[in-house]
N, C-alpha and C positions, 0 to 999 in steps of 0.2 A: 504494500500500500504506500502510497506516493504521498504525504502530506503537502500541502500548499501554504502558505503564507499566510498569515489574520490582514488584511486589508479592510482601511477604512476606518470611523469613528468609532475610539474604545478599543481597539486592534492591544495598542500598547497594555491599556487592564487586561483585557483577558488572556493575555501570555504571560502576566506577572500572576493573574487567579490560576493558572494553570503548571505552573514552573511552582507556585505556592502546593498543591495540588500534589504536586509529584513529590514532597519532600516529607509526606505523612505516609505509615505504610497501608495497606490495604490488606483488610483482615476481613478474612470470609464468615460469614453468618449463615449457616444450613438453615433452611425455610423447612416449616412443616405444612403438610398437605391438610387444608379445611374447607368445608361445604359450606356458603353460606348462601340461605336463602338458593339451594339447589346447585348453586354456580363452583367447580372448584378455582381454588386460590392455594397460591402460596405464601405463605405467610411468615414473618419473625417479629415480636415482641418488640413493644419499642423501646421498652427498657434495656435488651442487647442493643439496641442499635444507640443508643445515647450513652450507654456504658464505651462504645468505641470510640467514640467523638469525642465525649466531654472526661472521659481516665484517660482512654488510651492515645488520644490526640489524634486517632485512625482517620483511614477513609472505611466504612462500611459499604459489604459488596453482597447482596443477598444472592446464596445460589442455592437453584431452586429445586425442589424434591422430586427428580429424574431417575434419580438412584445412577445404573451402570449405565443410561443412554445419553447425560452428559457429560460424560468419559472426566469422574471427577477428579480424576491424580492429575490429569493435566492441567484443573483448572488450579488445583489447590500448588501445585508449582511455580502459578502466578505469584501468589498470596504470600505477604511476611506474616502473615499469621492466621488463626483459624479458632 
C-alpha cells in the first residue's frame, strides 16, 4: 500500500495526531459474542477499554469473536499487548 501525502487545511494537525498516535502501544481487547434485540454484536466493556487509555496510556483495538477465521496469532503479533 502506497501512502500519499495529508494535503491541505489541518494537513500539519493530523500528522502531529497521528505520529502522537503511533507512540502509544496498541493493546488488543477480545470482544465477546451478544444478541441484542435478535441482532449479533460484538462487544467489550467499557470499562476495559478506559482501563487502556486512561492506566495504560494505550490505543484500544477490539478484535472480534471469529475464533480461528481471523487467523488470530497474526493479529495478536500486531499488538504490544493483549
Amino acid at each position: 500500500m502506497r501512502l500519499r501525502p495529508l494535503r491541505g487545511p489541518g494537513a500539519d494537525r493530523s500528522f502531529r495526531a497521528m505520529s502522537k498516535a503511533a507512540s502509544k502501544p496498541l493493546i488488543g481487547l477480545p470482544a465477546c459474542n451478544k444478541h441484542i434485540d435478535g441482532m449479533p454484536y460484538h462487544a467489550v466493556q467499557d470499562k476495559y477499554l478506559r482501563a487502556v487509555v486512561e492506566a495504560a496510556g494505550g490505543l484500544p483495538l477490539v478484535i472480534p469473536a471469529f475464533g480461528g477465521e481471523s487467523e488470530p496469532a497474526r493479529l495478536i503479533e500486531m499488538l504490544d499487548g493483549l
